[in-house]
VEXZAFI-400469 format. One record per residue (C-alpha): residue number from 1; chain; y, x, z. Coordinates in nm, 4 decimals. Example, Ala and Ser with C-alpha at 12.3 -4.5 7.8 and 13.67 -1.06 7.14 Angstrom:
<sites>
SITE/n/chain/y/x/z
SITE/1/A/-0.4500/1.2300/0.7800
SITE/2/A/-0.1060/1.3670/0.7140
</sites>
This chain:
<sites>
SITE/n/chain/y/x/z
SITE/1/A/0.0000/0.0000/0.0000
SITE/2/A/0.2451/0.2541/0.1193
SITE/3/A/0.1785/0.4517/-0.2628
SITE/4/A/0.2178/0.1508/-0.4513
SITE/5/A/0.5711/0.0909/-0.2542
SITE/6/A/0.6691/0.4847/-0.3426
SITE/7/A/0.5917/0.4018/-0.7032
SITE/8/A/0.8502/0.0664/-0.7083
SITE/9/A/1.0795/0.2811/-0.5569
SITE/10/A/1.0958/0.5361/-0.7796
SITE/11/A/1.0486/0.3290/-1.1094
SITE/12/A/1.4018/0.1314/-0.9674
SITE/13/A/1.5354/0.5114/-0.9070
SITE/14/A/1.5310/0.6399/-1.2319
SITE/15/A/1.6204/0.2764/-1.3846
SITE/16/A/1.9352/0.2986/-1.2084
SITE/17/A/2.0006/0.6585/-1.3027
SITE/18/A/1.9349/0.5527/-1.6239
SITE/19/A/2.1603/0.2849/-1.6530
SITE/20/A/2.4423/0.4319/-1.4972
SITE/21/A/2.4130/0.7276/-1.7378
SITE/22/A/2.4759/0.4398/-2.0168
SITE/23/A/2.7781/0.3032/-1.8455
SITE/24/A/2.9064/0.6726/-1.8365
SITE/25/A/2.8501/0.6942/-2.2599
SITE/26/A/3.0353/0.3637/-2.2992
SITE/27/A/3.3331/0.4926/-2.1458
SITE/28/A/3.3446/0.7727/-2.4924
SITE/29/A/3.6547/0.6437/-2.6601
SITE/30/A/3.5723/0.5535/-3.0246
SITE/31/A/3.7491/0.4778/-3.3499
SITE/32/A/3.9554/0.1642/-3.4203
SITE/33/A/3.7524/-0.0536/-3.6180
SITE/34/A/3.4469/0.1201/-3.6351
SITE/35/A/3.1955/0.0127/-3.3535
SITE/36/A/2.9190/0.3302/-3.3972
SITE/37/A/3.0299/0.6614/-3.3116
SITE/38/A/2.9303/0.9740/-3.5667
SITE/39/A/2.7182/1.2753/-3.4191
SITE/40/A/2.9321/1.5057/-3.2572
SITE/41/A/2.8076/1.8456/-3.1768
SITE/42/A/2.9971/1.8174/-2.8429
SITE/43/A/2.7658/1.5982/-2.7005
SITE/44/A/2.4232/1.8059/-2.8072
SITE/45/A/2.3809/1.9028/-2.4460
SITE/46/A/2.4138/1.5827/-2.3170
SITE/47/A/2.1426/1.4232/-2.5988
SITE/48/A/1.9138/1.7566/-2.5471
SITE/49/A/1.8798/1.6433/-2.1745
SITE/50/A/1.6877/1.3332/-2.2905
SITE/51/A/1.5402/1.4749/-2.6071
SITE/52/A/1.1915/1.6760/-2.6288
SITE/53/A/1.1440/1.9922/-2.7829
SITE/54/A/1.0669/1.8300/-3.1596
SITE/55/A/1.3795/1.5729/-3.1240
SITE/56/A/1.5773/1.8852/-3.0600
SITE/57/A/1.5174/2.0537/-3.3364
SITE/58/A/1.5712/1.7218/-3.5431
SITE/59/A/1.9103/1.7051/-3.4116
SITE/60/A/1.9926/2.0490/-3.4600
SITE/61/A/1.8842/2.0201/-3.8358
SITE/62/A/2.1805/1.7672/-3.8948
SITE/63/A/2.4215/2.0655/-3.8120
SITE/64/A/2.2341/2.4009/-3.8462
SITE/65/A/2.5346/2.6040/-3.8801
SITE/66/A/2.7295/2.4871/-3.5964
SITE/67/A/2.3834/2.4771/-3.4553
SITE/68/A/2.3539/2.8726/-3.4652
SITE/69/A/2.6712/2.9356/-3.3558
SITE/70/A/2.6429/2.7428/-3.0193
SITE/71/A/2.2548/2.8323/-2.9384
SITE/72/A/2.2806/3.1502/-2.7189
SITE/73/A/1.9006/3.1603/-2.7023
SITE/74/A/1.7474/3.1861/-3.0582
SITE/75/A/1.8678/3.6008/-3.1019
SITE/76/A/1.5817/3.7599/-2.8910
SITE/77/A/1.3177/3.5914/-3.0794
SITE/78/A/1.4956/3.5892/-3.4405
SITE/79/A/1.5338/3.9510/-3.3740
SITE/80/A/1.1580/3.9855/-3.3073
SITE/81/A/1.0377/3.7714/-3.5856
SITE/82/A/1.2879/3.9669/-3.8353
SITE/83/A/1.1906/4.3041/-3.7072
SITE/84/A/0.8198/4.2477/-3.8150
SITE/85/A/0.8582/4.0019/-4.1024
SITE/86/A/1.0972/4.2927/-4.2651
SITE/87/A/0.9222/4.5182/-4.1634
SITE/88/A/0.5913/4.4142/-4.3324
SITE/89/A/0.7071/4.2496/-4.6100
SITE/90/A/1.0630/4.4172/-4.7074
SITE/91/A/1.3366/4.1359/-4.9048
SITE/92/A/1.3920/4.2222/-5.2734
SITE/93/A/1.6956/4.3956/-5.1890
SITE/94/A/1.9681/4.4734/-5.4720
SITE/95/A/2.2571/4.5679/-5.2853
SITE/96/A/2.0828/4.9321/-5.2719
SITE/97/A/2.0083/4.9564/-5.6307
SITE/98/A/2.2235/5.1677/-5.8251
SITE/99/A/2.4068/4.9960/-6.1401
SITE/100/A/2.3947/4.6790/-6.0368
SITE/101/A/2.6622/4.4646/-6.1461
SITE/102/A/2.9604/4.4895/-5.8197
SITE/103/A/2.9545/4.1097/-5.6966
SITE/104/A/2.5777/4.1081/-5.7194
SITE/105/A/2.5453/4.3879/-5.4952
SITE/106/A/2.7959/4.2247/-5.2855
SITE/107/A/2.6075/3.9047/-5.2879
SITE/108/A/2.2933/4.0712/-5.2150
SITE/109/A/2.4467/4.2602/-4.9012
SITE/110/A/2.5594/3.8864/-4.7854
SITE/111/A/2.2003/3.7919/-4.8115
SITE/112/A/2.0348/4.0868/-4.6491
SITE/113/A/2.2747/4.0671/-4.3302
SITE/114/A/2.2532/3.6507/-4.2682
SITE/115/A/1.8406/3.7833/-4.3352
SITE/116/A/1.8119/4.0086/-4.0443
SITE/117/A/2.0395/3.7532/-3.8211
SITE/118/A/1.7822/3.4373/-3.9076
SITE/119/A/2.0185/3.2207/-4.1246
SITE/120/A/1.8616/2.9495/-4.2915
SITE/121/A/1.9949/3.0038/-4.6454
SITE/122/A/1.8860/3.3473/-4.6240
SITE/123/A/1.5238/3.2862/-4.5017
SITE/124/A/1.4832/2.9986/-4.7304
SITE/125/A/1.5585/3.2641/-5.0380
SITE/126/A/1.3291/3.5056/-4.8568
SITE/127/A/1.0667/3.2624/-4.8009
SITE/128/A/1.1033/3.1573/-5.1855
SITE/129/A/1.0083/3.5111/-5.3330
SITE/130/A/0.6583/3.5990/-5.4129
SITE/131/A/0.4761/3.8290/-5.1360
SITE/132/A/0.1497/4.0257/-5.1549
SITE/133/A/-0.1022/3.7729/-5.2159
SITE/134/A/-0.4723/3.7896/-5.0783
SITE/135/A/-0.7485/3.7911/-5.3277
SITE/136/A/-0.6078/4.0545/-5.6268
SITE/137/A/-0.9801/4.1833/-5.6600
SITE/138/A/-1.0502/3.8148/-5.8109
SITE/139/A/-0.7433/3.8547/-6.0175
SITE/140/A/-0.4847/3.6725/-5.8019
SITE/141/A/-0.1923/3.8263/-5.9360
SITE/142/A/0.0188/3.5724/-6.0955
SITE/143/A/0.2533/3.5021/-5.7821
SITE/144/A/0.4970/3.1668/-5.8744
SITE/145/A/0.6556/3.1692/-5.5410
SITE/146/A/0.8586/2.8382/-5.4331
SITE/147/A/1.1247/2.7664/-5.7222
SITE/148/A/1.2982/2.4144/-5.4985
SITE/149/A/1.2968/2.6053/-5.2225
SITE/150/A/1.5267/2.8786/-5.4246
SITE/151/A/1.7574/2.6853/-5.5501
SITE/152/A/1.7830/2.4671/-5.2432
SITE/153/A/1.9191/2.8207/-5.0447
SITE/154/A/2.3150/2.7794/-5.0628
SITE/155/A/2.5902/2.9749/-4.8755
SITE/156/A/2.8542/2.7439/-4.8459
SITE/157/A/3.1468/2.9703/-4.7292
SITE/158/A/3.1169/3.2346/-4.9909
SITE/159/A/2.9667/3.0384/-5.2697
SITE/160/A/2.5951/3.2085/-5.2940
SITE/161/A/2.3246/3.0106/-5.4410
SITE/162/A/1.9755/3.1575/-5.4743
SITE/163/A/1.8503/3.1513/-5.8433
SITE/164/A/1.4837/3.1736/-5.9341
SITE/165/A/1.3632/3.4656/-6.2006
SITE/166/A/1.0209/3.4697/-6.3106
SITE/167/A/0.9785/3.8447/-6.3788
SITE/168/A/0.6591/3.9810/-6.5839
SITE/169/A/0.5332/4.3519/-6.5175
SITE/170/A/0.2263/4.5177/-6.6581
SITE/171/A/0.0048/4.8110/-6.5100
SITE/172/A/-0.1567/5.0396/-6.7030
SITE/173/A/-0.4089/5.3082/-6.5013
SITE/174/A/-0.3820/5.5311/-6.7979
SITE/175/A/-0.6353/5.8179/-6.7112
SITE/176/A/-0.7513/5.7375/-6.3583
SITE/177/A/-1.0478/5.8008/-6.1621
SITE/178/A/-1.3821/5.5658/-6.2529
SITE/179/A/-1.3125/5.4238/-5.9497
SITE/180/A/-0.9436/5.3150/-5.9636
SITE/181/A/-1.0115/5.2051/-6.3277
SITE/182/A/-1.2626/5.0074/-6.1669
SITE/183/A/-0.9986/4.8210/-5.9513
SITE/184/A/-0.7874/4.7931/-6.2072
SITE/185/A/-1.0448/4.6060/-6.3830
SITE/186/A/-1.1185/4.3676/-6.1736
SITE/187/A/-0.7696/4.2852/-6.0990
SITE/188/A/-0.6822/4.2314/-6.4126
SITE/189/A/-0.9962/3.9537/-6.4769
SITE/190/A/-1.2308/4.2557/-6.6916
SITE/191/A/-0.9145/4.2220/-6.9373
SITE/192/A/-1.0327/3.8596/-7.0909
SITE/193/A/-0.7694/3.8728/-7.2898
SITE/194/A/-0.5971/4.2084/-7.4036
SITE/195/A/-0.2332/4.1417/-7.4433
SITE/196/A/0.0762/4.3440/-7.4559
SITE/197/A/0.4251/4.2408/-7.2406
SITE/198/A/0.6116/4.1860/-7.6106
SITE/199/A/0.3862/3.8919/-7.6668
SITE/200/A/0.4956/3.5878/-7.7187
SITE/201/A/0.2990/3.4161/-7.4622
SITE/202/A/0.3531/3.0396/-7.5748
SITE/203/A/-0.0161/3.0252/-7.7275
SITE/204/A/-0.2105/3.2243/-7.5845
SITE/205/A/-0.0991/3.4056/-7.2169
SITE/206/A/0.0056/3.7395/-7.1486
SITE/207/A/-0.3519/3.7624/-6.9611
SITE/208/A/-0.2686/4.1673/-6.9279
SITE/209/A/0.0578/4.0996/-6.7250
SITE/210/A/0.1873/3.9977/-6.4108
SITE/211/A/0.4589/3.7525/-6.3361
SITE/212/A/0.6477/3.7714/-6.0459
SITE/213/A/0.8584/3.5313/-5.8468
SITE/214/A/1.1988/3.6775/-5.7290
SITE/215/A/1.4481/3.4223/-5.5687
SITE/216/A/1.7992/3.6422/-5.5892
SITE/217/A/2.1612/3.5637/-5.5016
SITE/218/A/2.3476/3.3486/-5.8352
SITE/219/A/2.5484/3.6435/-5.9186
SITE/220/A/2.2550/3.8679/-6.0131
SITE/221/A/2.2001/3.8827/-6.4219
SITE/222/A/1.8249/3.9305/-6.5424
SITE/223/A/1.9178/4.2877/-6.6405
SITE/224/A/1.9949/4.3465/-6.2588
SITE/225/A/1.6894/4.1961/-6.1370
SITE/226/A/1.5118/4.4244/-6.4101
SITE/227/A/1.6372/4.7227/-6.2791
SITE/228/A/1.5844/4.6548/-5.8844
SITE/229/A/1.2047/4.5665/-5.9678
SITE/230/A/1.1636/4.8636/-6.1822
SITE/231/A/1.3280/5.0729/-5.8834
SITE/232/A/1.1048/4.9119/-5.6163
SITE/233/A/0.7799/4.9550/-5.8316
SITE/234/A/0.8973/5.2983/-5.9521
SITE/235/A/0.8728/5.3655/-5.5448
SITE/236/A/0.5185/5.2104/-5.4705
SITE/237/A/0.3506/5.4094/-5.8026
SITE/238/A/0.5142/5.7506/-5.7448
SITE/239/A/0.2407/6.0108/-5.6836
SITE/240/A/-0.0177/5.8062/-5.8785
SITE/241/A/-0.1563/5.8021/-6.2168
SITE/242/A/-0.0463/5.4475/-6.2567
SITE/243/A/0.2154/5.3572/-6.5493
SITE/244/A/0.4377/5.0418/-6.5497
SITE/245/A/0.6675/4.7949/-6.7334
SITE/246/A/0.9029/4.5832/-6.6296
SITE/247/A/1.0510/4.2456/-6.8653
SITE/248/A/1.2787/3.9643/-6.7018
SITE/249/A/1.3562/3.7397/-6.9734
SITE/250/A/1.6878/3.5526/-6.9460
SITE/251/A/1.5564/3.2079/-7.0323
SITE/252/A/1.3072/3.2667/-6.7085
SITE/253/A/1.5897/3.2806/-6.4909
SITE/254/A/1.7127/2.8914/-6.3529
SITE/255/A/2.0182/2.8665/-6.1214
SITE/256/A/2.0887/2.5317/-5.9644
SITE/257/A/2.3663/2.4215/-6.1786
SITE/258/A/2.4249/2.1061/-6.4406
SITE/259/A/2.5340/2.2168/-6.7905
SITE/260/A/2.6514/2.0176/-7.0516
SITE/261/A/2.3571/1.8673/-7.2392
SITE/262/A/2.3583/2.0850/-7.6225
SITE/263/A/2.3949/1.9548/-7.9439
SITE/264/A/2.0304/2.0193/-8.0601
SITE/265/A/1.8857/1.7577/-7.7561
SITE/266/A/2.1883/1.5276/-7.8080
SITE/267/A/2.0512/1.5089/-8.1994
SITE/268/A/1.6850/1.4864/-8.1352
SITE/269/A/1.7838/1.2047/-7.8908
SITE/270/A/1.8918/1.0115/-8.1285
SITE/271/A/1.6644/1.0764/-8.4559
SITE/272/A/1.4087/0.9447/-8.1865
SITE/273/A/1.6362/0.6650/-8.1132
SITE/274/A/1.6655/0.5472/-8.4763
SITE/275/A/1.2945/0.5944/-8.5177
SITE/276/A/1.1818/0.3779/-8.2130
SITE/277/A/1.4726/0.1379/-8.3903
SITE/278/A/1.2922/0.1300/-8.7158
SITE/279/A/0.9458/0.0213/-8.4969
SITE/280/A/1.1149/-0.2286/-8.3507
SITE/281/A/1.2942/-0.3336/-8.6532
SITE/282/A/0.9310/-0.3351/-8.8171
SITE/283/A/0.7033/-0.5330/-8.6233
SITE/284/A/0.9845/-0.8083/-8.5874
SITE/285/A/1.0318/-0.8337/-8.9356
SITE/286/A/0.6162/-0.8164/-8.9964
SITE/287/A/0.5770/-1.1032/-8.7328
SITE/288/A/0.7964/-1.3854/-8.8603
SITE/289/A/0.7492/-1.2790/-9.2424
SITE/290/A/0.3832/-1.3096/-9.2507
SITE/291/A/0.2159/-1.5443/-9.4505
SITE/292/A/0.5571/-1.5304/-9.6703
SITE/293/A/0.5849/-1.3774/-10.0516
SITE/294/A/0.7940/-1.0666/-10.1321
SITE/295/A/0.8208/-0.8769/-9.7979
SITE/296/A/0.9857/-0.5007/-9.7861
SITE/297/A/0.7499/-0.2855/-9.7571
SITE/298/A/0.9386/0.0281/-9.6907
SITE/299/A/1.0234/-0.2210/-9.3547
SITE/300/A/0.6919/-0.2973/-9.3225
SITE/301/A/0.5899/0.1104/-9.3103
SITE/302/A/0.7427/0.0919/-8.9807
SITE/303/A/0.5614/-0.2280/-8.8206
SITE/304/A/0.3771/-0.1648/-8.4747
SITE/305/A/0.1609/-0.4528/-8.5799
SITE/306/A/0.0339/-0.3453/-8.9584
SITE/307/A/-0.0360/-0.0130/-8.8602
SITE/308/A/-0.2173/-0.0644/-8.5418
SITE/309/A/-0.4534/-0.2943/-8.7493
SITE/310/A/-0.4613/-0.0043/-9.0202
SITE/311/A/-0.5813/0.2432/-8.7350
SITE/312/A/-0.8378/0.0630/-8.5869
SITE/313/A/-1.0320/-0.1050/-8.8516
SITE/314/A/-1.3543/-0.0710/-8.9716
SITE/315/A/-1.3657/-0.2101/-9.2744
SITE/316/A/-1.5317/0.0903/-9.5613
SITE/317/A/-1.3842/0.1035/-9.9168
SITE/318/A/-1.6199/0.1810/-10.1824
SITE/319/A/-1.5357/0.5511/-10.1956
SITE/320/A/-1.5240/0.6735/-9.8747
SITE/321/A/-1.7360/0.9173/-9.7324
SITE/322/A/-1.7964/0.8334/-9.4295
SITE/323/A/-1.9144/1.1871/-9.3016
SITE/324/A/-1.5534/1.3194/-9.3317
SITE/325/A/-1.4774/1.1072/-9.0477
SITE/326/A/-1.7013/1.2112/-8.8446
SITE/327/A/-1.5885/1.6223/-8.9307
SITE/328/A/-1.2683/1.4578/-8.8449
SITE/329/A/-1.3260/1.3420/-8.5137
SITE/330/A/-1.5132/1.6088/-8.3801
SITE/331/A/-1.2527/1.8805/-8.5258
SITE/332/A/-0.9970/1.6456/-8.2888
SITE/333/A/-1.2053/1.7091/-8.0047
SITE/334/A/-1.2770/2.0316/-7.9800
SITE/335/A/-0.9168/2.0926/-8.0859
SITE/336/A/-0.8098/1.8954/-7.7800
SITE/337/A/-1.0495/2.1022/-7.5890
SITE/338/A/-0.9642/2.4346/-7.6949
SITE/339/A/-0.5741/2.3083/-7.6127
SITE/340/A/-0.6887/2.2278/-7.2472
SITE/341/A/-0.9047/2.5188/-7.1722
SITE/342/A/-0.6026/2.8163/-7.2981
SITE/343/A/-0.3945/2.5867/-7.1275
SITE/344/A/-0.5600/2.6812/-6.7761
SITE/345/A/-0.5451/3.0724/-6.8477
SITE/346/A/-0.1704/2.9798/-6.7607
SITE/347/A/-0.2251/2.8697/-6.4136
SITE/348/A/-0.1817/3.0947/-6.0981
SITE/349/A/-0.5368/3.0514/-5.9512
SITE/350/A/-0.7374/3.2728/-5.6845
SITE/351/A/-1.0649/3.3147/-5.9239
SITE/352/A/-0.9766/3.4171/-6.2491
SITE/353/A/-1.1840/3.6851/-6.2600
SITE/354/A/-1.4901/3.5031/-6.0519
SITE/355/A/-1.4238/3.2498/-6.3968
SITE/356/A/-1.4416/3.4967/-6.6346
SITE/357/A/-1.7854/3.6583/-6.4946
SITE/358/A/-1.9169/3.2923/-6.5104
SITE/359/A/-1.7729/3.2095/-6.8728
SITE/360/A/-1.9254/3.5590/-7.0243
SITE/361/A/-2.2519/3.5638/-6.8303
</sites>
């Protein structure tokens, strides 16, 4: 009896407290004519007394700059996780790279300073950018890294914006040992297809190279980010027989921007347009003409109804062969095969080379 009593007690305790905290937020004075009041970071210790640990960090997400500046905590363990994460996995840094282009480097030394101090636009570029993958012995070596993510990172006060590059590199062992040839090898998926980094690519992939995800600051031009990779890879192949290439293409480079749409699109647009016209302009003029004399046929090329009925009948003329067809539809299907299956040698996947020992065995 007496436990159950402490309980009512206390339940009536905290209601009170409760409820007099309430009154005390009432008494907030608040805009004429509006009757909710906005977030205001002033009262973030007052809400993180009632919030949990997850609700926190909610709250803090609606403000994360303002967020930083007033959380005195977050240093000794930013510092910790920066120390190792840098440490481990060093930022694709261009501010140190000679001949780089002056407001690159300058953007770059932005980004490498908000880095080491845990801002979010900074880690969010870092985070973007392709690291040392596990499984390069089964040919994992086509990195992609996280292009939204990239071109989500923006520096409001002095205007950075990451942009994504997709940079290609191939590695040539050249005269090695067996062994490293080996390696090399079976890194590069027994070489299923030999390619060169001039290729085109659109057909059939660069199987022989490596692309790269770099997520850099907007200023950066694809000649910069060519020469900071080739300094960086220059510095992890020194003292080895290993020989290298670098390529970063300017059309693989996307920065988060809206340009006016170009002539060329604005023209197919509307060739498409008129021909979708023409359809419609077809089949209305096929379905209340039939039955009547003297129809257009140059409208009636362009009927939805006429030539649907021309493509799936099965009516034979007298001389048709009617083994052509099937040559015909077989050609069509392993064409659409042979489409699909180069189309997967573009993929980033884990097991090219496990594929390739399966496909040749």
């Amino acid at each position: 009896m007496k436990s159950l009593l402490f309980v009512v007690v206390g339940i009536l305790t905290v209601h009170c407290d409760i409820d007099k905290f309430a009154k005390n937020r009432t008494n907030y004075p608040r805009p004429a004519g509006n009757t909710s009041v906005p977030f205001r970071w002033d009262d973030f210790s007052i809400e993180r007394t009632l919030l949990s640990a997850e609700q926190t960090g909610k709250l803090c997400l609606k403000n994360v700059d303002k967020c930083i500046e007033q959380d005195l905590n977050y240093e000794s363990t930013a510092n910790g996780l920066s120390s190792f994460l840098l440490g481990t996995q060093p930022p694709f840094d261009l501010s140190q790279v000679p001949g780089v282009s002056p407001l690159c480097k300058k953007q770059s030394e932005k980004y490498i300073e908000d880095l080491k101090r845990f801002k979010l636009w900074a880690l969010k570029m870092y985070d973007s950018t392709a690291k040392l993958p596990s499984g390069l012995l089964n040919g994992n070596l086509n990195q992609l890294g996280d292009f939204d993510m990239c071109l989500q990172s923006k520096e409001k006060n002095e205007e950075i914006s990451g942009q994504y590059c997709l940079a290609s590199m191939q590695v040539e062992a050249g005269n090695s040992s067996p062994y490293i040839l080996a390696l090399h090898r079976l890194m590069h998926s027994h070489f299923h297809f030999k390619s060169e980094l001039e290729d085109p690519g659109h057909r059939i992939p660069r199987f022989s190279s490596i692309n790269w995800a770099l997520c850099i600051p907007n200023a950066c031009t694809p000649r910069d980010v060519e020469l900071g990779l080739t300094t960086t890879v220059e510095q992890i192949v020194k003292n080895t027989d290993l020989r290298f290439k670098v390529l970063v293409r300017p059309e693989m480079c996307h920065k988060s921007h809206r340009s006016p749409v170009p002539t060329s699109t604005i023209t197919a647009i509307c060739v498409f347009a008129g021909i979708v016209g023409l359809v419609v302009l077809g089949t209305v003029y096929d379905y209340f003409t039939e039955g009547t004399k003297h129809r257009n046929e140059w409208i009636l090329a362009f009927s939805l109804l006429k030539n649907a009925m021309t493509l799936t009948t099965i009516q034979k003329s007298g001389d048709d062969l009617a083994a052509i067809h099937g040559i015909r539809f077989f050609n069509a299907i392993f064409l659409v095969l042979a489409h699909k299956s180069m189309a997967v040698f573009f993929a980033a996947y884990v097991n090219r080379t496990e594929m390739v020992e399966v496909s040749s065995a």
